[in-house]
N, C-alpha and C positions, 0 to 999 in steps of 0.2 A: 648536149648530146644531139647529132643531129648527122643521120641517116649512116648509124651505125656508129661514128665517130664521136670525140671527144673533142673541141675546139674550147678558145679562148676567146670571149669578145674583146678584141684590142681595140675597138669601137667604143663600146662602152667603157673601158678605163681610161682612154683618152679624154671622152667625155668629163669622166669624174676629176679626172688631172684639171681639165680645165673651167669647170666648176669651183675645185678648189681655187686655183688664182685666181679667178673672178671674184672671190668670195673675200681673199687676203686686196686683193685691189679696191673692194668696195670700202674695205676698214681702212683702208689707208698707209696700212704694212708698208712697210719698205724691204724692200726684198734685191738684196746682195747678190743672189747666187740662185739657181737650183740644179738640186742633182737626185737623179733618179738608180735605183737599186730593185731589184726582182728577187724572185726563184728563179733557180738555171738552168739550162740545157734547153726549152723552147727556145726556138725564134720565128723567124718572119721571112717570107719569099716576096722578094722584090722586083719589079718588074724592071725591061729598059726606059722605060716612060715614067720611072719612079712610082705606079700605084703599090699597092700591097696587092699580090694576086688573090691571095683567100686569107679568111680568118686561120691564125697556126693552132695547130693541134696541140693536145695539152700529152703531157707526158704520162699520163696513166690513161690513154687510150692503149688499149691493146693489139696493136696493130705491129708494132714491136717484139711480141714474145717470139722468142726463138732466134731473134735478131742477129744477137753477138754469135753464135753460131757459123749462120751464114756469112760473116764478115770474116771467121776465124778460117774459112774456107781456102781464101784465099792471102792470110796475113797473118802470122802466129800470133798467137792469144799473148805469149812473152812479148814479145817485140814490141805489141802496142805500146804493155803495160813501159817497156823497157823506154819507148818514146814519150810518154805522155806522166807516169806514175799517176794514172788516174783509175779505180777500181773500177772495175767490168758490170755497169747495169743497164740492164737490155734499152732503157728509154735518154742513155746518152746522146746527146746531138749525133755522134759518128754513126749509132746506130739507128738513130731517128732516119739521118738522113740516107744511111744505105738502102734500108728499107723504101723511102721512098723511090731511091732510084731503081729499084729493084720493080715496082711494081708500075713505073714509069707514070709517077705523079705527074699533073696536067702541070700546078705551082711549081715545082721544082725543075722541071724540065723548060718551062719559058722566066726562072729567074735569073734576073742577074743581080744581083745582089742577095747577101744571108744578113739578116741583121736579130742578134739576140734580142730578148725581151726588153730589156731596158734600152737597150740602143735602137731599138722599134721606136721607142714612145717619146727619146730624143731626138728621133728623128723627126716625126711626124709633129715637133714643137719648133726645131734648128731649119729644118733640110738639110742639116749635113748627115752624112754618116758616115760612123765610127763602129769599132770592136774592141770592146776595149778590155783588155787583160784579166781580172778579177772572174769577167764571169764566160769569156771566152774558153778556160781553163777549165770549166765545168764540162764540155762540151768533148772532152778528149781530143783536141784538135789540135792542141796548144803544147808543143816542148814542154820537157817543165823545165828543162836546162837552160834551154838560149831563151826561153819567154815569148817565143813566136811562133804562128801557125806552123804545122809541119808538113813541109810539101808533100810528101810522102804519104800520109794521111788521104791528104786533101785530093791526091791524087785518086786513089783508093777509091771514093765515092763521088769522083767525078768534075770535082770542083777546084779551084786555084786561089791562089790570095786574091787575085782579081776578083771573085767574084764575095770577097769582104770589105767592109769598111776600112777607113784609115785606124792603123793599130793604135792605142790609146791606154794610157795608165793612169790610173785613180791620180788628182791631181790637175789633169792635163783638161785644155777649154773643149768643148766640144764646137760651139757656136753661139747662136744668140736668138730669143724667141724672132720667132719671122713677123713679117709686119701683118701677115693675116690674123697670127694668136695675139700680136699686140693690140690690133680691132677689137677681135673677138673678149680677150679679158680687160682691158685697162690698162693695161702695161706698158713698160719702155722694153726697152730692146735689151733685155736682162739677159747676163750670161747662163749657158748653163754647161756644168760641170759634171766631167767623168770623175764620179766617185769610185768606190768597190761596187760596180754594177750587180753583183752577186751578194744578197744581202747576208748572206755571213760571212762574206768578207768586209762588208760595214760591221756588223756585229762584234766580228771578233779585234775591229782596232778600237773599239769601246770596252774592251776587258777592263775593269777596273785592277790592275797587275802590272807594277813598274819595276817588280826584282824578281831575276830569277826566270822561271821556266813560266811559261804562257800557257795554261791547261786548262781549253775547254770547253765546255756544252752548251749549245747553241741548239734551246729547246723549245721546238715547236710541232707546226706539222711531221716534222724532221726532226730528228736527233743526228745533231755533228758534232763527234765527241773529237778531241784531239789536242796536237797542239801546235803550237808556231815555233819551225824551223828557218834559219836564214838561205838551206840549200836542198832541194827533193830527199827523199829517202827513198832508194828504189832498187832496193833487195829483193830477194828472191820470198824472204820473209812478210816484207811487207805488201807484197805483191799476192801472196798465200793468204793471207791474214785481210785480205781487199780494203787495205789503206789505200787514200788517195790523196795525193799532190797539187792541191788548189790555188793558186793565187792570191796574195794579200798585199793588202795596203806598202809601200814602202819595199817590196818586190820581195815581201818575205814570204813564206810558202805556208799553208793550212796543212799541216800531215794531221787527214783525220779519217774518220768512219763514217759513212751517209747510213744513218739507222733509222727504221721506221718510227716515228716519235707518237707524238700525240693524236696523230691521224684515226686511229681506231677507239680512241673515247672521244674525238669531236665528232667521227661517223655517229657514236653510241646516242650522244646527249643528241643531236639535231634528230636523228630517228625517234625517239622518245619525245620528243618535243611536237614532231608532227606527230604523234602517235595524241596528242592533247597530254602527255605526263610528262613535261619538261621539268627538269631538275637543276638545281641551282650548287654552283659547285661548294659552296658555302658548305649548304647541307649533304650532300652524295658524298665529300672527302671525308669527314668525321665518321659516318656510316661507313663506307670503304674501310677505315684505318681501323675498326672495330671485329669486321669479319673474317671470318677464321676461315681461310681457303687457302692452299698451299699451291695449288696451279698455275704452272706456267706455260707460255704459250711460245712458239719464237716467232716474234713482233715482226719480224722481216719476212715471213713466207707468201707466195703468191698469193694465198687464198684472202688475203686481208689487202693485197693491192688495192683493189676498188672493187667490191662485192656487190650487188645487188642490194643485199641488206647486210650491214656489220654484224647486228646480236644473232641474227640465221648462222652469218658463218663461223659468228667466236662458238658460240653453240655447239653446231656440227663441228667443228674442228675437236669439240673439248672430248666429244661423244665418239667420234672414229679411234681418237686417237687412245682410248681407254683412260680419256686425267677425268677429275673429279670436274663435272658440271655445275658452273655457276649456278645458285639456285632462284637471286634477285639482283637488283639492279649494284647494289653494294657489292655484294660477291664477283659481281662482272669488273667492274673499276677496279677492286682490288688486284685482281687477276692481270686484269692487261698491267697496272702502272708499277706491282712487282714482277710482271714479265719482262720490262722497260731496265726496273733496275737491275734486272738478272743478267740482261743483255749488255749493259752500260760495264758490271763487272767481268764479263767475259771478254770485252772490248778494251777497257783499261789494262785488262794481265797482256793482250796482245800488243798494244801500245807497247807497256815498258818491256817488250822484249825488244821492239824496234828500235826502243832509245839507247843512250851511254849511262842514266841511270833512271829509276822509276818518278813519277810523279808522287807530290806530297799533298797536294791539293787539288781543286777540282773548281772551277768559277761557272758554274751558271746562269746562263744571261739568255732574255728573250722571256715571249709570254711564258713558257715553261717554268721561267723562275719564281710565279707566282702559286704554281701547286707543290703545297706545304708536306703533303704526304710521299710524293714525288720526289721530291727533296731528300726527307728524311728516310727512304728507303735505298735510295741511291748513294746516300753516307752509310749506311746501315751493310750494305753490299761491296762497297768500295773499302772501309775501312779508314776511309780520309776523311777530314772535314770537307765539307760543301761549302762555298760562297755563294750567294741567290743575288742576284742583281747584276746589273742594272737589267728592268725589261723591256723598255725602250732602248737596246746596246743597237738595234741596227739603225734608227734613228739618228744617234747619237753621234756613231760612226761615221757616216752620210754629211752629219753638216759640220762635223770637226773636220772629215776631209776637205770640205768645200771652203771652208776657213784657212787651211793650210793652204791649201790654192793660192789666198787672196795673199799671203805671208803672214797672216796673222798668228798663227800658230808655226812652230820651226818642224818638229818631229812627230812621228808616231809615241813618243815616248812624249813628248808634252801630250796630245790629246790624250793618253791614259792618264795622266796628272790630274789634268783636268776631270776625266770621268770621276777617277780616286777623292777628289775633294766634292764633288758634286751628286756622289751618291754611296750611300753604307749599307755592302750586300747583310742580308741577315745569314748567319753561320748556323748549320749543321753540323754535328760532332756524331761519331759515330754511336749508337746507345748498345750497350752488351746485352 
């Protein structure tokens, strides 16, 4: 945070990026490929000179609220939805970047070039740059039909393909480390690969699921509940119900829901931690899964975007609103991770109204799939069994793409083969 604002040091991850090769260099690694994957919707303002003008703002700067509004002004709220099938949240790229042009950012106004998060940090390893698909798509910029920027859009807030990278799909080379990172780490002049840039669209071509319907939850900061379609869904229902139309591996599309996930018990734990009473999830889930509170909260409202302090706002939130107030730290985690699943099952009944029939299952993959309570309240709510694994799926995904690349791998259906044989989620069943 700095001078009101919320920024990202792409400095320091860069660093870290290359700390790690250095580190794989020093051991002697051999190293095939690399490919880089983020969170979506940031990117990067690039200058004619190629610098990066300023560090990019992080997307729960509030600088955005009200955003989609003012954009709705002049471009029907349908119509986007009708161009993009991407659900309407104020800190979207389109509305990241209207905003800025609105308030005649110094970065935005002298860029020329936009480069997302992970094509930021391929860049600044390549010098090329690219846009590449998976997480361009997060950014509502992106067709969902033809899979390409929408000029129309782009027009909208000022800007043209020209002022993106070369378009790119998981798969496809980006370039190769430059001879300064090769100095600087050890390294030859190693490719590096557009994977699913958007790390749940790595995640979800790691589903361990080769029959049938692809269903699921990609659990983290974020909850992306959903499932993999070959072609947009972009109904009037699904559009009501703020599904959204993503990008994935193999050009098949994410229909799913961006749900606030675990973000307000990692707020909880780290606050408590500096507070000197840090809790270990070991013990806080078993305490959690014992206390008897029936409160729920809805996980997606402003007030828990990014609060000052999380247990102030769960607090005040529980106390305005007349629900029963958490009374300890158990009762708190209780509350939020069955408000989670309360939201997961109001999400799933909207889902299979969208489909041609309901889901039967449920695959959770990502750190999320390692809280056990989480889990079994989310089968408990849902009605279906749960799959928990893999939790490295966006890892997973990343470098089976990048394998596919090289042809080692044929399809999106071999690398689930491969996840299937290399990891056994543990099953949830519903308990009466």
């Amino acid at each position: 945070e700095v001078g009101g604002h919320f920024y990202w040091d792409i400095y320091a991850l860069y660093r870290h990026i290359i700390d790690g090769l250095k580190l794989v260099a020093h051991r002697g690694e051999s190293i095939a490929s690399i490919g880089i994957d983020t969170w979506g919707v940031d990117f990067v303002c690039v200058g004619k000179d190629g610098n990066l003008l300023r560090q990019p703002y992080a997307y729960r700067d509030p600088h955005t609220v009200g955003a989609p509004e003012a954009l709705f002004s002049r471009i029907s709220r349908s119509e986007v939805y009708g161009k993009t099938g991407i659900q309407i949240m104020n800190f979207n790229s389109l509305f990241q970047l209207d905003t800025l042009r609105r308030n005649h950012d110094s970065a935005l106004e002298a860029a020329d070039k936009i480069l997302f998060m992970p094509d930021a940090l391929s860049y600044m390893l390549t010098g090329e740059m690219v846009t590449e698909y998976t997480i361009a798509s997060t950014a509502q910029l992106v067709n969902a039909q033809t899979r390409r920027l929408e000029p129309e859009l782009l027009k909208a807030v000022g800007l043209s393909e020209k002022n993106f990278g070369r378009f790119v799909f998981p798969g496809e080379k980006v370039g190769v480390l430059t001879e300064e990172v090769q100095k600087i780490t050890g390294l030859g002049a190693i490719p590096v690969i557009a994977v699913a840039g958007h790390d749940t669209g790595s995640a979800v071509a790691a589903v361990p699921a080769t029959e049938g319907q692809v269903a699921f939850l990609s659990s983290g900061t974020w909850s992306l509940l959903g499932v993999e379609v070959d072609e947009p869904i972009l109904t009037e229902e699904a559009r009501l119900t703020q599904f959204t139309n993503e990008g994935g591996v193999g050009g098949h599309i994410r229909f799913l829901q961006n749900i606030t996930g675990l973000w307000i018990l990692q707020r909880l734990m780290s606050e408590w931690k500096l507070r000197g009473e840090e809790q270990s999830y070991d013990m806080i889930l078993p305490q959690a899964a014992d206390a008897e509170i029936d409160t729920i909260i809805p996980v997606d409202d402003a007030e828990f975007m990014n609060p000052e302090n999380m247990e102030t706002a769960l607090l005040n939130y529980c106390r305005n609103h007349s629900l029963k107030v958490p009374g300890n730290k158990a009762e708190m985690v209780k509350c939020v991770l069955q408000s989670l699943a309360s939201k997961y099952r109001e999400a799933v009944a909207q889902l299979n109204r969208c489909l041609p029939s309901p889901i039967h299952r449920l695959n959770i993959i990502g750190g999320g799939s390692q809280n056990k309570l989480l889990n079994q309240l989310t089968a408990n709510a849902l009605g279906i069994p749960v799959y928990a694994g893999p939790v490295e799926a966006t890892a997973m995904g990343n470098i089976l793409t990048q394998a596919m690349a090289k042809g080692e791998i044929s399809s999106l259906r071999e690398i689930r083969e491969i996840v299937s044989r290399s990891v056994t989620p543990q099953v949830y069943y519903p308990e009466k």
